[in-house]
C-alpha positions in Angstrom: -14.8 31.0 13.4 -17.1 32.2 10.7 -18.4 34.9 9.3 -22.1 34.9 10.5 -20.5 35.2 14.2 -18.4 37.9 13.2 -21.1 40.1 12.2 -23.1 39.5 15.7 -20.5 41.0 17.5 -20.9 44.8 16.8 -18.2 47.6 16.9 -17.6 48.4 20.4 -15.1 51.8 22.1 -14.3 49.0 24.7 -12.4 47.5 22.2 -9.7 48.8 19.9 -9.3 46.3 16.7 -6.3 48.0 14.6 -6.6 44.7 12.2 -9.8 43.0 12.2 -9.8 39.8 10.9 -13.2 38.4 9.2 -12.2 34.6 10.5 -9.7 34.8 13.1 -8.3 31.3 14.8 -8.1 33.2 18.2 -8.8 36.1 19.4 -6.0 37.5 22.0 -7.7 40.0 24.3 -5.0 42.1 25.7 -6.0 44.1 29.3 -3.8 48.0 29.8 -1.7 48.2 32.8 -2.2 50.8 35.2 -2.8 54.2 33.9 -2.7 52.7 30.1 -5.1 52.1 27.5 -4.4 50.3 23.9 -1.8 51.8 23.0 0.6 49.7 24.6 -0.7 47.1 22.2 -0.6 49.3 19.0 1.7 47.8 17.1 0.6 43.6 18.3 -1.3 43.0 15.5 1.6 43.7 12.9 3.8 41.8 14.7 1.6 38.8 15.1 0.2 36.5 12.3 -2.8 37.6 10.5 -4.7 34.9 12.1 -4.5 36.2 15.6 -7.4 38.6 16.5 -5.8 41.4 18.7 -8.5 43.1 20.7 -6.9 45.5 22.8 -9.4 46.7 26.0 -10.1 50.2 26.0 -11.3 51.0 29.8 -13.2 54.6 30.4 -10.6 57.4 31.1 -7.8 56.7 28.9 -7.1 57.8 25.3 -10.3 58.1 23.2 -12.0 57.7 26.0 -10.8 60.3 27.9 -13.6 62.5 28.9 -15.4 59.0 31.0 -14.4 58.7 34.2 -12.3 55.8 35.1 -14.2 52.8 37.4 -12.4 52.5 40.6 -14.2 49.3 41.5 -13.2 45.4 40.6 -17.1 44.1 40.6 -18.9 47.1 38.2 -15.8 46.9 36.0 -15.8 43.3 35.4 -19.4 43.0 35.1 -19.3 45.5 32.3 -16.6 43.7 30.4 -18.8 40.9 30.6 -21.5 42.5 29.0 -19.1 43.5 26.4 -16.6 40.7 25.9 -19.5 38.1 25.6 -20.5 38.6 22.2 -17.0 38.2 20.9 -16.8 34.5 23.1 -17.5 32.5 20.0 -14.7 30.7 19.2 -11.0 30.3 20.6 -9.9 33.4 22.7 -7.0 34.0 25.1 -6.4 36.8 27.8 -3.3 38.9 28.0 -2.8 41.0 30.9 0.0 43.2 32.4 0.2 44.2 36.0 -3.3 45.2 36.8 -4.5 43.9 33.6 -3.5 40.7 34.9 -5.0 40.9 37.6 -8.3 42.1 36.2 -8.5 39.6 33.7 -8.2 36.7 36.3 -11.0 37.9 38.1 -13.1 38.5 35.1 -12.3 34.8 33.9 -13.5 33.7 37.6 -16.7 36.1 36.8 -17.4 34.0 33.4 -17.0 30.5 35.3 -19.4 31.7 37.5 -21.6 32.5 34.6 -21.3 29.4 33.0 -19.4 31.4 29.8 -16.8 30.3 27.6 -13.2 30.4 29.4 -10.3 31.4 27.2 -7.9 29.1 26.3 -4.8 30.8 27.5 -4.4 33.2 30.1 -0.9 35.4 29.8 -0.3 37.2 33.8 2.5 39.7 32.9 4.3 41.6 35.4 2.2 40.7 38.2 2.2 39.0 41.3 -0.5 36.0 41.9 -3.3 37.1 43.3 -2.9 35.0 46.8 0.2 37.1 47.4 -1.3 40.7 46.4 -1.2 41.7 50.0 -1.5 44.7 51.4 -0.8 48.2 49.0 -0.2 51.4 50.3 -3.1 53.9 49.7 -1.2 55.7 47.1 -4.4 56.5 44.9 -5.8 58.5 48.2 -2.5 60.9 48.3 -1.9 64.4 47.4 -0.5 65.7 43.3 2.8 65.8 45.0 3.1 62.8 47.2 1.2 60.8 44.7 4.0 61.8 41.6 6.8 61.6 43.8 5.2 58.0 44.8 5.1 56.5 41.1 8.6 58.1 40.4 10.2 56.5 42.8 8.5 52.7 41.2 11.3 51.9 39.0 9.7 51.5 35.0 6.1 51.7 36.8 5.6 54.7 34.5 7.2 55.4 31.0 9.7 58.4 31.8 8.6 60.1 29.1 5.0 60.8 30.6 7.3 61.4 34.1 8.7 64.4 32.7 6.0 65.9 31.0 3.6 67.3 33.7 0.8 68.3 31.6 0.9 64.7 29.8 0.9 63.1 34.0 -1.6 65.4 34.4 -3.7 63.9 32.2 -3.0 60.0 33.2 -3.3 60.7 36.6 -7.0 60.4 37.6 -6.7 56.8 35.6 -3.9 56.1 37.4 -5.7 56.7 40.8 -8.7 54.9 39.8 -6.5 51.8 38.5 -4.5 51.8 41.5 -7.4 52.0 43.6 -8.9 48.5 42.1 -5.6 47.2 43.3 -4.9 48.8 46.4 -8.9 47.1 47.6 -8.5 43.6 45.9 -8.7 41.0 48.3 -7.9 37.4 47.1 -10.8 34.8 47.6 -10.0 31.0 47.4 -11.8 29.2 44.5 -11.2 26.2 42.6 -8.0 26.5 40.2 -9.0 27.4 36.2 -9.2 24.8 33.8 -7.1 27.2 31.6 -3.3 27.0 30.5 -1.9 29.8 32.8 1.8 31.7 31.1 3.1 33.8 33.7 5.6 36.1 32.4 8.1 38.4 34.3 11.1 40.6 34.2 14.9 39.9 35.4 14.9 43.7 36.8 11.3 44.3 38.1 11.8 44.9 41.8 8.0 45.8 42.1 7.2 41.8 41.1 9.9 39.9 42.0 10.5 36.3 40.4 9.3 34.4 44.1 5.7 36.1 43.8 5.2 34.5 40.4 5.6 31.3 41.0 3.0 31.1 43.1 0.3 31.5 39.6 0.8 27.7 39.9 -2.0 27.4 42.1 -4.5 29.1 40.1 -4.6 26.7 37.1 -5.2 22.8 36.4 -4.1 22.9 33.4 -0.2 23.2 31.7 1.3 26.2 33.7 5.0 27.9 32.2 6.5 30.6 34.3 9.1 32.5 31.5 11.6 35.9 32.9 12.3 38.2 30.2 15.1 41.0 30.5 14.1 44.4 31.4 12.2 46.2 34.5 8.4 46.6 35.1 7.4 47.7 31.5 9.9 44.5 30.0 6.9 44.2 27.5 7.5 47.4 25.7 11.4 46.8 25.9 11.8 43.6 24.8 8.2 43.3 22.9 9.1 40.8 20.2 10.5 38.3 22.6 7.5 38.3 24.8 5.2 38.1 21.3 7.5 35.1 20.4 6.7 33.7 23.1 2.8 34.2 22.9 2.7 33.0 19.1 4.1 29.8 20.8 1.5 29.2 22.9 -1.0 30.4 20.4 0.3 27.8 18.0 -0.1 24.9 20.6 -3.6 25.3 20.5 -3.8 25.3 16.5 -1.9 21.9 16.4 -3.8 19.1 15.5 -3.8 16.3 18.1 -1.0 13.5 17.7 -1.9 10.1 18.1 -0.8 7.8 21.1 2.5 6.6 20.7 2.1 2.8 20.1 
């Protein structure tokens, strides 16, 4: 990537870029988890080689955007992040997504196919189930303060237990969390053709909320090379075990930066 297309894609507060770089490779687009913003992603770009782009996706309601109100609905959310991912298509990318940011970013790569836009190379699901066996959620974002806490409590690693035991912190997450849960809890899967893009499903050992048998299933949703990979640790594995799940993307990352071998005579 050059220069000249670095400068057409201007600064955006949809995305949080801790370490720009003026010629990336790839740019690795990493979607929150329910309730979360970027900083889940803070510290990727350290920990990642300089050539990796991190772009971490700062949706309305969370951190420095605070004071917007949180979109609720799949089809206005991913048409905005088309509007604002497409001028940073040129070039390689790759999605990252955990738990709803998984499932967001599938459906906004479907949106770009549609479009006729660049696809990523990779897309990393994290912590969530494939989209044909979402199923039904209970209306959790529709419940009362109490029943709605006592609700995410009881979803082992769901929620960092630091924000669990700060009320006024909660407070603050919880009309994201609603809105986020909401996208989920009215998702209904539609057959289309399978991506032509290299699907990594990851998933943890302990995560009873995504258990290993509704991972495999990601198969289906790809043509291309598809790895399923179980880390240790519950439903947030990617902030316990973070440099084994970066490991694992730098791998992939560096298959695509390989030059081609030639056929084996």
């Amino acid at each position: 990537m050059n220069s000249s297309s670095q400068t057409q894609a201007a600064p955006t507060p949809w995305l949080v870029r801790r370490k720009p770089s003026a010629e990336p490779r790839i740019r690795l687009f990493c979607f929150p988890h329910a309730g979360s913003g970027s900083l889940p992603y803070f510290k990727w770009p350290e920990l990642l080689p300089r050539d990796i782009d991190v772009c971490a996706v700062q949706l309305p309601g969370r951190e420095n955007r605070r004071q917007e109100p949180a979109l609720s609905n799949l089809q206005p959310l991913t048409a905005k992040l088309v509007e604002v991912l497409t001028p940073y298509l040129q070039g390689e990318f790759a999605f990252f997504g955990h738990s709803f940011g998984a499932l967001l970013s599938f459906e906004l790569i479907r949106e770009f196919r549609r479009r006729g836009l660049p696809l990523p190379r990779v897309l990393f699901a994290s912590g969530a189930k494939a989209p044909s066996r979402h199923g039904m959620m209970p209306r959790w974002s529709e419940l009362s303060r109490e029943d709605f806490v006592r609700e995410i409590s009881a979803r082992q690693g769901a929620v960092p237990r630091q924000l669990l035991a700060e009320p006024e912190l909660l407070d603050l997450i919880i009309p994201t969390l609603r809105a986020d849960l909401k996208v989920m809890e009215d998702y209904v899967y539609r057959e289309e053709p399978p991506l032509p893009v290299r699907l990594c499903v990851f998933g943890g050992t302990e995560d009873t909320e995504v258990p290993a048998a509704t991972l495999e299933p990601w198969r289906a949703e790809t043509r291309e090379a598809f790895t399923l990979r179980m880390f240790p640790g519950g439903h947030l594995f990617i902030n316990e075990v973070t440099e084994q799940v970066l490991q694992a993307i730098r791998h992939e990352l560096t298959l695509d930066a390989a030059p081609p071998q030639p056929p084996t005579p």
